[in-house]
C-alpha positions as CSV (number, residue, x, y, z in Angstrom):
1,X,0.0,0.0,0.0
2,X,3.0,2.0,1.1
3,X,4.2,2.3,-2.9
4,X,0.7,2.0,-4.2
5,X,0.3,5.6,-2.4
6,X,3.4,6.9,-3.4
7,X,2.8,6.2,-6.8
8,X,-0.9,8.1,-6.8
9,X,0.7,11.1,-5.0
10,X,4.0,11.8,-6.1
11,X,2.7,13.5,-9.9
12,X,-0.3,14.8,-8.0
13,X,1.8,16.6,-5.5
14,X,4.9,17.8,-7.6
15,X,1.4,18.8,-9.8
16,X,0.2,21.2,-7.5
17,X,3.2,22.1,-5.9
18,X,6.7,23.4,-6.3
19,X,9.0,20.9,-4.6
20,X,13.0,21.3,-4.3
21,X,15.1,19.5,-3.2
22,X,18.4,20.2,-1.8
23,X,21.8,18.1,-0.7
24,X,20.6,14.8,-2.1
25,X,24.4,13.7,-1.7
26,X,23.5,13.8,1.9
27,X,21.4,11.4,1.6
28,X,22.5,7.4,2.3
29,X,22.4,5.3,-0.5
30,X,21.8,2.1,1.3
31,X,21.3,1.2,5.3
32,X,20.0,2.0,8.3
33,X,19.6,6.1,8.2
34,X,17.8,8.7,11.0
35,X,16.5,11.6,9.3
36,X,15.8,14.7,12.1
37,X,13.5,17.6,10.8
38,X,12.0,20.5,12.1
39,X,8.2,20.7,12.1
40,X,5.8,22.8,10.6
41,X,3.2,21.0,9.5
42,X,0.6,17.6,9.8
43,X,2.1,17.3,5.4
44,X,5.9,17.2,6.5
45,X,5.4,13.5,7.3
46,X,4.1,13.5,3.3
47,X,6.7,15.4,1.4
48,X,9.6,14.2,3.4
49,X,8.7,10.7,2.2
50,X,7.9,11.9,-0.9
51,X,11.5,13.2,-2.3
52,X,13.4,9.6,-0.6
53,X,13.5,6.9,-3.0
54,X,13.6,4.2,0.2
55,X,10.2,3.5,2.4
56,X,10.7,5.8,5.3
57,X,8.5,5.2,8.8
58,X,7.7,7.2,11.6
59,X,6.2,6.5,15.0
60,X,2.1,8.5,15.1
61,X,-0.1,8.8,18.0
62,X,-2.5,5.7,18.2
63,X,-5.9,7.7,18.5
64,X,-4.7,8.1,14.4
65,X,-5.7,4.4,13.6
66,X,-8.7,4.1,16.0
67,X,-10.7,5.5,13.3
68,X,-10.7,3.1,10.0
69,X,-11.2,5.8,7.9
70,X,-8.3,7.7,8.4
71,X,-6.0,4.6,9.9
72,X,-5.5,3.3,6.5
73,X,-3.9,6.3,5.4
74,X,-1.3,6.2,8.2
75,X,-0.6,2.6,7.9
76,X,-0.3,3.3,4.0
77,X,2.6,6.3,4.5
78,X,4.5,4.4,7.0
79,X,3.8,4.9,10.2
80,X,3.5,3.0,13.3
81,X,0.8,3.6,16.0
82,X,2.3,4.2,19.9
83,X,-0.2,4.3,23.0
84,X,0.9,7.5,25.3
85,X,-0.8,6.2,28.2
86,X,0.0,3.2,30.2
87,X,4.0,2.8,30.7
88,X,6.5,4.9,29.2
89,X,5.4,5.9,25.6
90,X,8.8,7.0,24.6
91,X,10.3,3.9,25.5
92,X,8.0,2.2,23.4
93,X,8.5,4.8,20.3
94,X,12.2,4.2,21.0
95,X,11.9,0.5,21.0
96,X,9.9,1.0,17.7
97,X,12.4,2.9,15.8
98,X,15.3,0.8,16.9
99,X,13.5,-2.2,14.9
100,X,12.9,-0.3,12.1
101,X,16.9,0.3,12.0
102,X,17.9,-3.2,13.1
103,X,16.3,-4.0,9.9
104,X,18.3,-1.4,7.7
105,X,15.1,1.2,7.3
106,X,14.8,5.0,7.2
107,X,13.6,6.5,10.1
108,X,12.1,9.6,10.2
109,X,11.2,11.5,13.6
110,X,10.6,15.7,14.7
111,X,12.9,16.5,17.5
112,X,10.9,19.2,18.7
113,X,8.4,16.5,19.6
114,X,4.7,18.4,18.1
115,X,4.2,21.3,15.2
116,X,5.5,25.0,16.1
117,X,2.5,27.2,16.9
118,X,4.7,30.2,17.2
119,X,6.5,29.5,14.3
120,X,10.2,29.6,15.8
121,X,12.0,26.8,15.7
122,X,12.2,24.9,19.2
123,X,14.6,22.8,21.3
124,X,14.4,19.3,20.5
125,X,13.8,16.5,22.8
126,X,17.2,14.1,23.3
127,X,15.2,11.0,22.5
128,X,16.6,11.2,18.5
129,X,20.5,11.1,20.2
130,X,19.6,8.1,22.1
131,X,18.0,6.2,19.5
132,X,21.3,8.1,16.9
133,X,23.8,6.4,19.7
134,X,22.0,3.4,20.4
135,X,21.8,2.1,16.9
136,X,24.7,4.0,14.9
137,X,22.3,4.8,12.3
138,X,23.5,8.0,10.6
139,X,21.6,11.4,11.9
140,X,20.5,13.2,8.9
141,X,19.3,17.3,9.9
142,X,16.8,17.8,7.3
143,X,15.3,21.7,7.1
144,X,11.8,21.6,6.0
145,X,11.1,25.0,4.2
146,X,7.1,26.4,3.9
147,X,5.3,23.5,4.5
148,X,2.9,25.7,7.1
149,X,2.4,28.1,4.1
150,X,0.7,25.0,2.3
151,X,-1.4,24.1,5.6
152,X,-0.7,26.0,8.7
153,X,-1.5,24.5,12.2
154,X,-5.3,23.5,12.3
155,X,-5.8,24.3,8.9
156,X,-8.1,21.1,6.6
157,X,-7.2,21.8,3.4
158,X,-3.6,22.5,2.0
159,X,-3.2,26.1,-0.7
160,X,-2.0,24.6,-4.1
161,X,0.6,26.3,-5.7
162,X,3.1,26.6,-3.3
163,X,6.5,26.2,-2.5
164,X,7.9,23.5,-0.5
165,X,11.9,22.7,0.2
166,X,13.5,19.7,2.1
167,X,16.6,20.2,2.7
168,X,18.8,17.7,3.7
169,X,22.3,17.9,5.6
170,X,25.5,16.5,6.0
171,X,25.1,13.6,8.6
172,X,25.8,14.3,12.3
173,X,29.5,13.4,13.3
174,X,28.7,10.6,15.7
175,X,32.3,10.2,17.5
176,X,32.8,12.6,19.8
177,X,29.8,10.9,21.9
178,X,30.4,7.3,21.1
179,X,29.5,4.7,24.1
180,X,27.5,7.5,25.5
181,X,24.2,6.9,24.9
182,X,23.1,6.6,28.6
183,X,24.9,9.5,29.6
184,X,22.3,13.1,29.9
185,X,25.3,15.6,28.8
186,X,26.6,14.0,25.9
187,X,22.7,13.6,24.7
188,X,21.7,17.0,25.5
189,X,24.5,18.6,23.6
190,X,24.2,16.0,20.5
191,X,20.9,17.2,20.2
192,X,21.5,21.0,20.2
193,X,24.1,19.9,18.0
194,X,21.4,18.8,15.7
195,X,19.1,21.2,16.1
196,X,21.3,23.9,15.2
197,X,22.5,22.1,11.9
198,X,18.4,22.5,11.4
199,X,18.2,26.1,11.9
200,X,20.8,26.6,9.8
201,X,19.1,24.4,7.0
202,X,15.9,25.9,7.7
203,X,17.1,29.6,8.3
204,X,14.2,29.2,10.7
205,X,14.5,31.2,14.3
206,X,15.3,29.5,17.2
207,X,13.6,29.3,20.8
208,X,15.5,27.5,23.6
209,X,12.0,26.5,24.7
210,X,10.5,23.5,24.4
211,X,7.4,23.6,21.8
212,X,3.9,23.7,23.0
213,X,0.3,22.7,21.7
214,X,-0.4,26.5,21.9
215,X,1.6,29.7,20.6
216,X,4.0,31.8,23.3
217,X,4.2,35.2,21.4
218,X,5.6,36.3,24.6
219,X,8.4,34.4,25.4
220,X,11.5,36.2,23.5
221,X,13.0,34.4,20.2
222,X,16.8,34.3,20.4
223,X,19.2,33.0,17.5
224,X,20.3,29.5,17.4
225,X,23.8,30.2,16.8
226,X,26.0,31.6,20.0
227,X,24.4,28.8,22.3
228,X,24.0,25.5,20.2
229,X,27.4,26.9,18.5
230,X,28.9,26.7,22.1
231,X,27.4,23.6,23.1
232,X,29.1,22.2,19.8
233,X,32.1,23.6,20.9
234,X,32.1,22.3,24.5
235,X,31.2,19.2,23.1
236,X,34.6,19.3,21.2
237,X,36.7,20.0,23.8
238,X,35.2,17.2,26.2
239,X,35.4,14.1,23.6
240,X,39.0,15.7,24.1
């Protein structure tokens, strides 16, 4: 079903809107691979998939496939139901990704964790270093470029004719935090790491806030670049 959909949507899509593409030699020919994006929009999870030649999966909240109309359209882009309540959710998300990779699939997951209300670019959740250092799957930033101009936050129905850019980055160097992947430091600062290689893509501003399920117009937007670049550089100097 997976290429059956991809098939129907990928001349309807590059038909009604203007996709680039961008650092395709980024991109993993073969193997496991973790791509990291910011997010924008419910259609990031299509036209990420949509530019990678390989099935790519992500992890959805289950209340999506409770209802059959709309569960066969998650199933049929890739993605794999996780139950928030009872146990640790991430745990399970994290368990569910690392099978995907074990396997040699893409994984795709939004490190700010929901959408951007504000539309700043938030801090990301260290969940994608742990998975990054638990597997060794290469961390791929991807900067995802006016998807919320084709269907902001709450918006139904998407505005044709726009333009749409993914992105993609160089992968994350993964050796400065080697055999750390229980250890809260070296995750934290792989993750800024990360997310500021995506503000860069993106050219997006960047909050040190977390992102919520409502806007925060009055919490102050700073740049990404003298904190993550320091946490980069701190992160050199103690893998020594």
């Amino acid at each position: 079903m997976y290429w059956i959909l991809k098939a129907v949507l990928t001349p309807l899509l590059y038909g009604a809107f203007r996709v680039r593409v961008e650092g395709r030699d980024n991109i993993p020919a073969a193997g496991a691979v973790i791509y990291a994006a910011n997010h924008r929009s419910f259609i990031d999870s299509i036209f990420l998939p949509l530019v990678l030649r390989r099935r790519m999966t992500f992890v959805a909240k289950a209340e999506y496939f409770d209802d059959p109309r709309s569960a066969w359209f998650f199933r049929a882009v890739g993605q794999i139901p996780i139950r928030r309540e009872g146990g640790s959710a991430s745990q399970r998300a994290l368990d569910a990704a690392t099978a995907v990779l074990d396997q040699g699939g893409q994984f795709g997951i939004y490190p700010e964790g929901t959408r951007t209300r504000s539309g700043l670019l938030h801090r990301g959740h260290t969940g994608v270093a742990r998975l990054a250092l638990r597997t060794g799957a290469p961390l791929v930033p991807v900067g995802l470029i006016g998807t919320d101009e084709i269907q902001p936050t709450d918006s139904k129905m998407p505005r044709l004719f726009r333009t749409v850019t993914v992105r993609f980055g160089s992968p994350i160097d993964l050796a400065h935090y080697e055999g750390r992947a229980d250890d809260h430091l070296a995750l934290r600062q792989l993750t800024d790491e990360l997310m500021y290689e995506i503000h860069e893509l993106s050219g997006y501003e960047y909050s040190d806030s977390y992102a919520t399920k409502s806007p925060t117009p009055d919490r102050p937007a700073v740049d990404a670049s003298p904190e993550v670049v320091d946490h980069a550089v701190r992160v050199a100097t103690l893998a020594g």
